[in-house]
Steps between C-alpha positions, in 0.01 A plus 500: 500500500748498790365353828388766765535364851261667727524308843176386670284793651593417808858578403697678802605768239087519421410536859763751609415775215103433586515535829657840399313810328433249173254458210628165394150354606358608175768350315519148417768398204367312212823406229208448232489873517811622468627571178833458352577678191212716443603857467246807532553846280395781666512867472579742827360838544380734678150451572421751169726334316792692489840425521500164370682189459553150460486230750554148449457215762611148495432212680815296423467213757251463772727695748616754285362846367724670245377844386668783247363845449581765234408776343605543133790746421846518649425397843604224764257220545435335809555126561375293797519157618253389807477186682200426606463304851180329501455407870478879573392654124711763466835582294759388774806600253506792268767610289533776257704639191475772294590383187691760175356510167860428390493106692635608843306419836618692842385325809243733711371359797461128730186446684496215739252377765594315830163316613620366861602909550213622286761774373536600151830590406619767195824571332539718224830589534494760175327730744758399796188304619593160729350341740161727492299290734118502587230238664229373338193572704244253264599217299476502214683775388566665138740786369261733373750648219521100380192653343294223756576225263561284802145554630351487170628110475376430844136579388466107360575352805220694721294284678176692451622810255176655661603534786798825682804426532778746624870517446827724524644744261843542504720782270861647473470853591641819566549756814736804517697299176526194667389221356339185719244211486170656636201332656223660360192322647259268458264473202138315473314344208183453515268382146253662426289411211542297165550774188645479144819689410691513213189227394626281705253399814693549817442525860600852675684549781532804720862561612554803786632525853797701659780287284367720228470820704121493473528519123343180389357390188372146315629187310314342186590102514364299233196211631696279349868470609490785720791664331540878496285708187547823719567662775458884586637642860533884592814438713801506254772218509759696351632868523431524117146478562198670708299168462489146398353339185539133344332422180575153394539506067598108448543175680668205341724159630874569397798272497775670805712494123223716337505756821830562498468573139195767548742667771800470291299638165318782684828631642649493122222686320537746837870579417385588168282787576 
């Protein structure tokens, strides 16, 4: 496993973002849980179900978060790398494709966050976006249409997973057809009981606050591991839906050779349909 160097507590760079709105009290990094080359299948949906499709995460090193989403038929996928900082536990560099069932990949969007400024920083220069700028208010922060895969990993490294924590939503968005990088709010997650899902016994979370515009919901993480089984939110993370669903279908440890070949094979049997 590559070496994660996460300076002493008392770290300058600790201190500053503490003494700041921050959460990072209930985080304390433990490299024994993070997990290179698992990857987690899951279906999105609405909350009913509908409109479906396929989302696949990948922890490829320790600091980096690969996912690719698709729905089968004719239709771009989308492909994104994350790098995961672990001194403030969020995704601190985001970028995204869409990728063609025919092999081709068009760059969408560069998301970038400046700690000392606490400013996070969008381009996606398809929509004539560059520069979009916005502050972080609480650290740590998470791009709610990265489907909260960056929180979800944090969940391991809790202190006491019983106890709230808060953090930041952030979200490209879109006012009189302008595109931009929005603030949308803070968020809180609070457990709230031990209960099976999917037979799997989890602890449950509560998720809600203004980041999701009141429209909150809950997270399933399995006892053991504290990876995602599923997660159900009224507050949509994408224009496509009215809510937010995750229903995880398979976990298993791939080789980074083995994920680019589940990308490259899904996209083949996609430009067949």
């Amino acid at each position: 496993m590559k070496k994660i160097i996460v300076g002493p507590l008392l770290s300058l760079g600790i201190l500053a973002a503490m003494a700041a709105e921050s959460s990072l009290d209930r985080f304390r990094f433990r490299e024994d849980q993070v997990r290179p080359g698992w990857m987690y299948h899951y279906i999105k949906s609405n909350r009913d179900g509908s409109n479906p499709e396929h989302l696949y995460v990948f922890q490829a090193t320790a600091d980096r978060l690969e996912s690719f989403k698709y729905r089968p038929g004719p239709y771009k996928a989308g492909y994104v790398i994350a790098r995961l900082d672990w001194q403030t536990f969020s995704a601190t560099h985001l970028q995204s494709r869409l990728l063609d069932p025919n092999g081709s990949a068009t760059f969408v969007a560069d998301l970038q966050y400046d700690h000392p400024r606490r400013v996070a920083r969008l381009d996606m220069p398809p929509y004539g976006v560059i520069g979009s700028e916005v502050t972080i208010g609480r650290i740590p922060f998470h791009v709610y249409s990265f489907d909260l895969m960056s929180l979800v990993v944090t969940f391991p490294h809790l202190v006491d997973p019983r106890q709230p924590f808060s953090v930041s939503l952030v979200d490209p968005a879109v006012r009189n057809n302008q595109a931009y990088l929005e603030y949308k709010g803070e968020a809180t997650i609070r457990f709230i009981g031990e209960e099976s899902h999917s037979d799997t016994p989890c602890l449950k979370f509560a998720i809600d606050g203004p980041g999701l515009a009141g429209q909150g919901g809950y997270l399933w993480l399995a006892r053991d591991g504290l990876y995602l089984v599923n997660l159900e939110i009224a507050h949509a993370n994408n224009a496509q839906w009215d809510s937010f669903r995750l229903t995880l279908r398979e976990k298993k440890r791939l080789e980074e050779r083995e994920w680019v070949t589940l990308i490259e094979e899904n996209m083949a049997q996609n430009a067949l349909k």
